[in-house]
N, C-alpha and C positions, 0 to 999 in steps of 0.2 A: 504494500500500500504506500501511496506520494502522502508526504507529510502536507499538510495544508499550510498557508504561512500563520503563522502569529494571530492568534484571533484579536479584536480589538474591539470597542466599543465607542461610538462618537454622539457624544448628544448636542441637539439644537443650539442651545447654549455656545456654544466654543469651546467646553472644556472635552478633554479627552481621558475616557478609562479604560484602560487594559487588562488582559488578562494576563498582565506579565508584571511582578513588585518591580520598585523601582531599586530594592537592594538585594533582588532574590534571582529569580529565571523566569521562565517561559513556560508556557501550557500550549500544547500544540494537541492538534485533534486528526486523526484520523478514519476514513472510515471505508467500508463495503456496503457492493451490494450485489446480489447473485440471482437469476432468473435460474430456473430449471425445466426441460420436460424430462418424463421418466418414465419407462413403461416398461411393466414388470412381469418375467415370463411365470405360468404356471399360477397364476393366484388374478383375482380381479384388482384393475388399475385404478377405475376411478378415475378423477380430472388429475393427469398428468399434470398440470401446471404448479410449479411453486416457486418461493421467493424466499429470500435472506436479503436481512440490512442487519450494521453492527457500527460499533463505536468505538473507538479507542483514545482515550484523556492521556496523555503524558505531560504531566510537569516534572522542569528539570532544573537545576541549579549548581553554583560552584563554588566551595568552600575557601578560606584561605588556602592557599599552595599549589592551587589546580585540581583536587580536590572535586568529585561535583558525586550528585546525589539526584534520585529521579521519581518518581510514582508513577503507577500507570493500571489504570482502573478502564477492563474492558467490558465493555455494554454487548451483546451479543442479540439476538433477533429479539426486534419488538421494546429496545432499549432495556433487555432484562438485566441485571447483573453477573458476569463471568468469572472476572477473577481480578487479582491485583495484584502487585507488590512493591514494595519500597526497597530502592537501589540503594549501596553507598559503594562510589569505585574510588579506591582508598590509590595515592602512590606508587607504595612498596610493600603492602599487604596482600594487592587484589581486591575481589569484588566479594561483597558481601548482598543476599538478595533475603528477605523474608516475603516468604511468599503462600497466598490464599488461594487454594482452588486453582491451580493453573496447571497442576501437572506436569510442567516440564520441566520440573527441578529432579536434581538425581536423576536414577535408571527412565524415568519418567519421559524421561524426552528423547526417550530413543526405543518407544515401541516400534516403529514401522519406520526406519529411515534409509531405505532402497529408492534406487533413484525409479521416477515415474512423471510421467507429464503434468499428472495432474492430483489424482489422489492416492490412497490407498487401496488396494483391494476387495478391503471388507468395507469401505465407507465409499461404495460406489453405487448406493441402491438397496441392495441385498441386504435384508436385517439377518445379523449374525448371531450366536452368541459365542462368536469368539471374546476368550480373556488374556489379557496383557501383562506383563509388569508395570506398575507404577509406583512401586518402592513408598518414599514418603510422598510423593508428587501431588498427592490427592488429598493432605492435609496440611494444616498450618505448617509450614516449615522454617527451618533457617538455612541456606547454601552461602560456603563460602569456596572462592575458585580462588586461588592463588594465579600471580601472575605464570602466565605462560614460558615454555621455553623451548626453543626449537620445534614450534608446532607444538609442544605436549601440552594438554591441559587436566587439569585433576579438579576435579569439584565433588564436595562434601556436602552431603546435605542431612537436616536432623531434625525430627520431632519428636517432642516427648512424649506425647502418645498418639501415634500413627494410627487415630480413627477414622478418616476421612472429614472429620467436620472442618467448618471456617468460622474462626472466633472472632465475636466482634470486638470494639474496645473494651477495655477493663472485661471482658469474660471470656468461661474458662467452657468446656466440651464436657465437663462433668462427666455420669456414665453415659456415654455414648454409644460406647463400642467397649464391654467390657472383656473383648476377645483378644484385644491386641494392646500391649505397652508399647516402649520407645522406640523408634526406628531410625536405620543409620543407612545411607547411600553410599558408596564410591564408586567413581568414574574415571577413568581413563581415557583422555580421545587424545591418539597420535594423527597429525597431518605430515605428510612428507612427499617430496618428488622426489621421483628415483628415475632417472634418464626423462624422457616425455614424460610418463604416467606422472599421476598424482592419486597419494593413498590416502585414505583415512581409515584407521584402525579405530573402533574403541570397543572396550569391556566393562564390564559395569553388575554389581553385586549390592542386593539389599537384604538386611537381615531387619525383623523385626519381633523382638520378644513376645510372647504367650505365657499369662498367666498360669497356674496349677489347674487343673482342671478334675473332671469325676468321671468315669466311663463306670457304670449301672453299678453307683455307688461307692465305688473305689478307687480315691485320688491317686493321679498320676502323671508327672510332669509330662507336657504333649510335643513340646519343643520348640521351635521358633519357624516363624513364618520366611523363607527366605524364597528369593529371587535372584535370576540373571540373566544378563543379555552378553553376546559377543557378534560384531557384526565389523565388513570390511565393502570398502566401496574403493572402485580405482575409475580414474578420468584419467582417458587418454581423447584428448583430441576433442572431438565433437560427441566421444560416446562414453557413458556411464556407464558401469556396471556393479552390481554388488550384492552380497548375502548375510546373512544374519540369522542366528537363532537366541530360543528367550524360555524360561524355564520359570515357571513357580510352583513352591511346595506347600499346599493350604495347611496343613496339621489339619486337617478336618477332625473333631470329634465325632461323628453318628456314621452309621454304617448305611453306607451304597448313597455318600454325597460325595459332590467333586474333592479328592485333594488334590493334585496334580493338572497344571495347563503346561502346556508344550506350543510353540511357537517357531518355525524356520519359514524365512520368503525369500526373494532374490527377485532382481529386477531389471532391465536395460533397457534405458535410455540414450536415445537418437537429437541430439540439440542439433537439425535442420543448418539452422543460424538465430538470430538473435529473436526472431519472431515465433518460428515453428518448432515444436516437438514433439516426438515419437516414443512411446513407449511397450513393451512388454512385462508383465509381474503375475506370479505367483505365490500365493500364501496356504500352507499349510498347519494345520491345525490339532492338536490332540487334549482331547480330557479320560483321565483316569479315576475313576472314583473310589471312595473307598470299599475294604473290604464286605463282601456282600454273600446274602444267607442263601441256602437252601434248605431242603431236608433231606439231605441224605448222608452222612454223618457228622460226628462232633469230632471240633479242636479247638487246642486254646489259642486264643490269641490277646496278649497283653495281659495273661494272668487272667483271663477271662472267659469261659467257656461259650463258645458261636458255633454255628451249624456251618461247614466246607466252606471256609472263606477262598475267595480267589478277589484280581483286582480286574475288573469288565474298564476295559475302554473303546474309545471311541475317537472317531478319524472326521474331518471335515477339512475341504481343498477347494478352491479357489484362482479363478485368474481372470485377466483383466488386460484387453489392451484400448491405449488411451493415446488423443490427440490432444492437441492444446496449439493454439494458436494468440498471440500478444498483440497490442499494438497500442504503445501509449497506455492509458489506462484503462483499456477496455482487454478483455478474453471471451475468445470463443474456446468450447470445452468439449470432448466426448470423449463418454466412456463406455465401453462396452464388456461384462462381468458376467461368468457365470460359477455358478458355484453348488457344490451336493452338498448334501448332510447339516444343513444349519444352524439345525438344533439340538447335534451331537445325540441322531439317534439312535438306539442300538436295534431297531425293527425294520420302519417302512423309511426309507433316506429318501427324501423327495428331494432333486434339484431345482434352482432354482437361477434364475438371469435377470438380468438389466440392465438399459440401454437410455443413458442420458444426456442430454444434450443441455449444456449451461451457457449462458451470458452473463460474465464477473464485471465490476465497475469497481474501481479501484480510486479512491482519489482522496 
């Protein structure tokens, strides 16, 4: 999105107010807005037609020493409330972000980052339920990324209780989420050229503590909730390529619910020239649930007598090829997606497709 200039305000009078202190910084605004048709195979459509508008407030400022600081509070369709957070990019420390609702802090921000024209695979039409890592990304956080160094960057991110809520001022998430304590991100992203090509490595690991819990009356530590992703992308030239897998371990307490999502895509992208691009992607998908009953005989499991546990999973795969065309601030978009198994199921797997055509306004 084009930054707008400087908003201002001028009244009759002759005097003039700004959006901008006269010993602070700037509030700049930006925004979207997205036309769609969509037409979805194997189920009724209904009026193809939809829309998205959105907002984005950033104020920004600069401390003594060069020093600056920023907010950025984004309004998503129908000017609803999104997410925010307050920057401080420090000298010789790095950057420092606490952040609400935004999910791209930590592992968070590298669910699906294969190169593609336009979207992702599963957010192409197609309701999924694929699951992600998003580490702390999803709750109140704090990240701090020290400065970079030859390409390398490392960013930390933490909350103290990774329940997905967003606190307001002076309050606190209470019991929220009495399933999960404190959560801890690390990230890795390596950038480097090596002859033409240019790489980008990153890794990335979240762990997030779990209570004591009780399985049919008898406490027993369950263990901690952990995640990861590893994925590598190379640009040579006009073409992208890249892959990536993503791992989380629910600890699930009750029998025959999801513990386990599984996650690997890859994707290549065709940049035409500065206007048009070409894509191909794949996403792949796995849920494992927990162990699950029959009646045909007994074993124990966890100190606990159950009927033939085994772990039943399940497969969902996806692909997607995608145009995108630029110009100025307008986009024209298509994507075309299809996909089995949506809803990870272990009987009747009905496939399913779609075929959408967007107009983006960008300004």
């Amino acid at each position: 999105m084009n930054k707008i200039t400087k908003i201002g305000l001028s009244a009759l009078c002759g005097s003039l107010a700004t959006i901008a202190a006269s010993n602070a910084g700037t509030l700049d605004v930006t925004g979207s807005a997205t036309a769609t048709w969509t037409q979805i195979g194997g189920s009724v459509t209904g009026n193809p037609l939809g829309m998205n508008s959105g907002l984005t407030f950033k104020g920004s400022g600069e401390l003594d020493g060069g020093q600056t600081f920023s907010v950025t509070i984004a309004q998503t369709d129908k000017l609803a409330y999104s997410s925010s957070n307050i920057t401080l990019n420090t000298n010789s420390m790095g950057k420092f972000v606490l952040s609400s609702a935004e999910g791209g802090q930590g592992i968070g921000g590298y669910d699906d980052n294969m190169p593609r024209a336009w979207e992702e695979v599963w957010d192409t039409g197609v309701s999924t339920n694929a699951n992600f890592q998003k580490g702390v990304g999803s709750s109140t956080n704090i990240s701090w990324t020290p400065p970079s160094f030859a390409g390398t960057t490392l960013q930390v991110a933490y909350a103290p209780d990774n329940d997905g809520v967003q606190n307001n001022n002076k309050g606190t998430s209470g019991s929220a989420s009495d399933n999960f304590h404190e959560g801890i991100d690390v990230v890795l992203d390596i950038n480097a050229n090596i002859d033409a090509a240019g790489l980008n490595l990153f890794v990335g690991g979240s762990k997030t503590s779990k209570p004591g819990k009780t399985y049919h009356g008898a406490p027993y530590k369950d263990g901690d909730h952990e995640e990861a992703v590893v994925g590598l992308v190379v640009n040579f030239g006009p073409i992208e390529a890249g892959a990536q897998v993503s791992a989380e371990r629910m600890r699930a307490n009750s029998l025959n619910t999801p513990d386990y999502y599984g996650n690997s895509s890859w994707g290549v992208a065709l940049n035409v020239n500065d206007n048009l691009s070409l894509s191909y992607s794949e996403a792949r998908h796995v849920q494992a649930n927990t162990h699950k009953r029959n009646n045909n005989s007994t074993i124990e499991w966890r100190g606990t007598n159950i009927i033939n546990e085994y772990t039943p999973k399940s497969w969902m795969r996806g692909d997607s090829i995608q145009v995108a065309y630029t110009i100025g601030g307008v986009g024209l978009k298509y994507a075309q997606t299809e996909y089995d198994n949506t809803g990870f199921s272990f009987d009747e797997k009905k496939p399913s497709e779609s075929r959408v055509i967007a107009v983006s306004l960008a300004f």
